[in-house]
C-alpha positions in Angstrom: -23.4 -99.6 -108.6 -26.4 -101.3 -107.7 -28.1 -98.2 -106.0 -26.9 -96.5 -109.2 -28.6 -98.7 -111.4 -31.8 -98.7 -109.0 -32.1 -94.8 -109.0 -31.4 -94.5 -112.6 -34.0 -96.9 -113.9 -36.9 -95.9 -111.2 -36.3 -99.2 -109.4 -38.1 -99.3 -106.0 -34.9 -100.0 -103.2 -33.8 -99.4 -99.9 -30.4 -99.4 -98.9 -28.8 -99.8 -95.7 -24.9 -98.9 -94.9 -23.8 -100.6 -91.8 -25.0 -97.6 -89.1 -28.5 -98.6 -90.5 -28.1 -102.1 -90.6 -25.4 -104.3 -89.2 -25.7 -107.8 -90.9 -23.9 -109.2 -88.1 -26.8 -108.3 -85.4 -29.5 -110.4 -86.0 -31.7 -107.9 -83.8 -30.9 -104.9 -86.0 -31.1 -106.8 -89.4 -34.9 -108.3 -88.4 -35.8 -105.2 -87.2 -34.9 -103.4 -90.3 -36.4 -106.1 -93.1 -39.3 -106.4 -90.7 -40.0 -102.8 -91.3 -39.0 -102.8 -95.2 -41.1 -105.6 -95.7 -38.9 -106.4 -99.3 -39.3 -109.1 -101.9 -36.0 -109.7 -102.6 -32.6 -108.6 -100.2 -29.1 -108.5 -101.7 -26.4 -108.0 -99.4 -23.8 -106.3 -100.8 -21.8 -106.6 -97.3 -18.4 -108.4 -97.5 -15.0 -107.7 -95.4 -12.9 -108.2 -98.3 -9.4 -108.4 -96.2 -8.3 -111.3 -97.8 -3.8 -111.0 -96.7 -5.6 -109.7 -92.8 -7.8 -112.8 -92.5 -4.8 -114.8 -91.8 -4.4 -113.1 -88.3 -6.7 -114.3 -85.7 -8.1 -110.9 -85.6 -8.8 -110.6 -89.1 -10.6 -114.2 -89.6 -13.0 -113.5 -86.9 -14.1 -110.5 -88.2 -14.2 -112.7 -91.8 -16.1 -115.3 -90.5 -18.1 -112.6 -88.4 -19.5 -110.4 -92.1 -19.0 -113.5 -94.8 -20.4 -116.2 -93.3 -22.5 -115.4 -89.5 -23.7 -112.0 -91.1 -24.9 -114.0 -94.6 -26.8 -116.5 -92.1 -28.6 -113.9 -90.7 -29.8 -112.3 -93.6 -31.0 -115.3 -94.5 -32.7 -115.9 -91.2 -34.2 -112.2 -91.4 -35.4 -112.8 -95.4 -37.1 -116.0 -93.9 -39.4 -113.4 -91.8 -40.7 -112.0 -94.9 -40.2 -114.8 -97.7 -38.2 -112.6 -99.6 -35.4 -113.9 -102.1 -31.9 -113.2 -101.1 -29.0 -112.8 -103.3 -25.4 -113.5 -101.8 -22.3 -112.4 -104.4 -19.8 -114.8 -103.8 -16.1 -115.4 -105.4 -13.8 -117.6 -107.2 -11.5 -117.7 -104.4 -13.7 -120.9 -103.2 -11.5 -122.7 -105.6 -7.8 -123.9 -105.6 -4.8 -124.4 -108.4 -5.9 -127.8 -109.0 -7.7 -126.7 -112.2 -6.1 -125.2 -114.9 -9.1 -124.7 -117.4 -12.9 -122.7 -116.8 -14.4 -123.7 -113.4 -18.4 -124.9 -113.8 -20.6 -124.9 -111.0 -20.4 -128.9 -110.2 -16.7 -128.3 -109.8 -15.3 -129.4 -106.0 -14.9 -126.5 -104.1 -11.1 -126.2 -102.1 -10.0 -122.8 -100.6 -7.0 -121.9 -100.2 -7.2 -119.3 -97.9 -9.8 -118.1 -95.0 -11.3 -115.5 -96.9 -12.8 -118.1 -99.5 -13.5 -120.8 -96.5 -15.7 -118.1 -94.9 -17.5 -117.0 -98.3 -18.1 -121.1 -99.0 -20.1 -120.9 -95.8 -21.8 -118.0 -96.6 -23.0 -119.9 -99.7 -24.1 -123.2 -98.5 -26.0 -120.7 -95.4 -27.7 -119.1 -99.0 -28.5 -122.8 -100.5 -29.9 -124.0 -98.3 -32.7 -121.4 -98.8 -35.4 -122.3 -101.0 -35.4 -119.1 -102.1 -31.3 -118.1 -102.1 -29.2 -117.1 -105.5 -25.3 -117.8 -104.9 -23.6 -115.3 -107.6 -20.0 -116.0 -107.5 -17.6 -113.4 -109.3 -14.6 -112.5 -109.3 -11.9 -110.0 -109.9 -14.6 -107.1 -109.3 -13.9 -103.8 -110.0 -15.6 -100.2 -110.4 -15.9 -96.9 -108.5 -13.8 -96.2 -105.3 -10.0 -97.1 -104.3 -9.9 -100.7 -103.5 -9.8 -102.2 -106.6 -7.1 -103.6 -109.0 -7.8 -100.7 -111.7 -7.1 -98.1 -109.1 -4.3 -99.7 -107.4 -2.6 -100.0 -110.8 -2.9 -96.6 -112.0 -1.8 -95.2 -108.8 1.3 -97.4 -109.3 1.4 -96.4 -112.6 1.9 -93.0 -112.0 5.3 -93.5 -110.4 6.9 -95.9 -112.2 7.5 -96.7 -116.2 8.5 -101.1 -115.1 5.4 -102.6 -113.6 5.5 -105.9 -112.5 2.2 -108.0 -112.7 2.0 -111.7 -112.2 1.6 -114.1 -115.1 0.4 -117.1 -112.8 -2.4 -115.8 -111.3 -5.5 -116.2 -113.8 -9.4 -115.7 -113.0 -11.9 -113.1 -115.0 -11.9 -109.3 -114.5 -15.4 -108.3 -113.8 -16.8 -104.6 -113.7 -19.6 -103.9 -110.9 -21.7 -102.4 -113.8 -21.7 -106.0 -115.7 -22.6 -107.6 -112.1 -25.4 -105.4 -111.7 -27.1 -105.9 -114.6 -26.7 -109.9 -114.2 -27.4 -109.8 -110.5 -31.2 -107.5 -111.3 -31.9 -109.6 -114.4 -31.7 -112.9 -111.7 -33.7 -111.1 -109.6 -36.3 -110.3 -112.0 -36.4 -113.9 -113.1 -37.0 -115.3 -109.2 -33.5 -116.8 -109.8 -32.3 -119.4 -107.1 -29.4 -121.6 -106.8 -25.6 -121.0 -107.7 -24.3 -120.1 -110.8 -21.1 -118.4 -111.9 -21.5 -114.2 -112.5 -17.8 -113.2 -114.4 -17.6 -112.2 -118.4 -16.6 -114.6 -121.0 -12.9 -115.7 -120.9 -9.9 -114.8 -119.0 -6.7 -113.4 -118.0 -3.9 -113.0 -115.9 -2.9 -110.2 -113.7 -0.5 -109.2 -116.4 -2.4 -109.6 -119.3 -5.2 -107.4 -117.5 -2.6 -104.6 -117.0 -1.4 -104.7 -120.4 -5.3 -103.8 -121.3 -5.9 -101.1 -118.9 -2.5 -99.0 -120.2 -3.4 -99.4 -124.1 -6.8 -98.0 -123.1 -5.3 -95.5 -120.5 -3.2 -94.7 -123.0 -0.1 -95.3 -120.6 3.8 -95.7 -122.1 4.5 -98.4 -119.5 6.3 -101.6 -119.3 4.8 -104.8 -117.9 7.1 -106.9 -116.5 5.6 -110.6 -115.4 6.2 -112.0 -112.6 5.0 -114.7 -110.1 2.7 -114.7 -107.3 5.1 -116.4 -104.8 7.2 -113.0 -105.6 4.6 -110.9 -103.9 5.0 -112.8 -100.2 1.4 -111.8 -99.4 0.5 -113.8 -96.4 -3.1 -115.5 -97.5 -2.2 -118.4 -100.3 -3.9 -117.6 -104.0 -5.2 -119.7 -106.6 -3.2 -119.7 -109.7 -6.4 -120.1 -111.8 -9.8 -119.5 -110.9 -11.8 -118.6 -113.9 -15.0 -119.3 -113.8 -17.3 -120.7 -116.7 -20.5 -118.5 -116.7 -22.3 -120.3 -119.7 -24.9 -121.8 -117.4 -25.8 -118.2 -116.3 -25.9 -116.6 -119.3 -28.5 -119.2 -120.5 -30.7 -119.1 -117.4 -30.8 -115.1 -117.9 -30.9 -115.0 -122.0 -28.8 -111.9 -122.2 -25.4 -110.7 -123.8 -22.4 -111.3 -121.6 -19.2 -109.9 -122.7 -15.6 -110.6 -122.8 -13.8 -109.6 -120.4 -12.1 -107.2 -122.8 -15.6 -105.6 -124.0 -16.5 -105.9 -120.2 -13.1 -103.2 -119.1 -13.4 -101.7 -122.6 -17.1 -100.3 -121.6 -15.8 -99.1 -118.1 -13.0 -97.0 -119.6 -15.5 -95.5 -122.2 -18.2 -94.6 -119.5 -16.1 -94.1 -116.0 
């Protein structure tokens, strides 16, 4: 979305995919800033595994991209003074708050996906010149999204069960963008919350992509202990992005306008 966004407004960018430039080998990620020179890096690198980073296996390889890989970056955009952006997520918070989360809220993971990403961020604050964007339910292009997921379900059955108990803030990539360029533009540092105005749960989320899909389907709700995923989930993680939206001075959305917009232009 990003490079999208880049191409389509004749924004000067390089981008790397991981044969270019693995974050996780400080050699190969000093060599390739070194030789782009840039103003400002945003890494757009995450291993996004969450139920997999309960094995041994798959929290190495967490800790390895989320956290090590971030500190590097940072180390590399040191180099060259550039600013870095790191996009975070609202699974650095636990159940303990049912209501918006602010930015001075305690941070408690529940899971070593969102431990990993909590280092990653305090690697990026400590930067004089690192942004910490922290979103959450992201979805766009590609397969490995919610939206997709869904629909795919969709297609075979007409009784779709969705969780009522599990409650953040759907947020397209295309709203993310936007914020994430405008901070950019603005020399933004420091960590602020990056997610539409209000929020939902799974199930009322689901409920909004069939009336605009068009969909006869039932939503069924159900809880998140039905699941049995292996990695432990917040039950409500929404994030209050008022202190963004007033640092950038632009329109954010509900997250209704927010999924309505992605339907209308997918």
């Amino acid at each position: 979305a990003l490079q999208q966004y880049c191409q389509q407004h004749s924004i000067n960018h390089t981008t790397c995919d991981k044969s270019q430039c693995d974050i996780t080998s400080i050699d190969s990620l000093t060599l390739v800033v070194s030789a782009i020179q840039p103003t400002q890096i945003i890494n757009c690198a995450a291993y996004i595994n969450i139920d997999f980073s309960v094995s041994e296996e798959g929290n190495a390889l967490n800790i390895l991209v989320n956290a090590e890989g971030q500190r590097n970056v940072i180390e590399a955009a040191k180099a060259v003074d550039a600013y870095v952006t790191y996009p975070s997520t609202d699974y650095v918070f636990d159940s303990s708050k049912q209501a918006p989360h602010t930015e001075e809220d305690p941070t408690n993971p529940l899971n070593n996906y969102g431990s990993a990403k909590l280092l990653g961020e305090q690697y990026t604050l400590a930067y004089d010149k690192g942004l910490v964007l922290r979103a959450s339910w992201l979805y766009g292009e590609g397969e490995n999204n919610f939206i997709y997921k869904f629909l795919q379900f969709a297609k075979k059955k007409d009784v779709l069960p969705c969780t009522s108990d599990e409650v953040s803030v759907p947020t397209s990539s295309a709203f993310l963008t936007d914020v994430i360029l405008t901070a950019a533009t603005k020399r933004l540092t420091g960590l602020y919350h990056a997610s539409p105005k209000g929020y939902a749960s799974r199930a009322d989320w689901a409920r909004k992509i069939i009336s605009l899909e068009g969909l006869h389907k039932t939503i069924t709700e159900c809880s998140i202990k039905d699941w049995g995923s292996p990695a432990e989930r917040s039950t409500f993680s929404a994030m209050d992005s008022s202190k963004l939206q007033n640092a950038l001075d632009i329109y954010f959305p509900t997250w209704e306008e927010d999924l309505e917009f992605y339907f209308k232009h997918r």
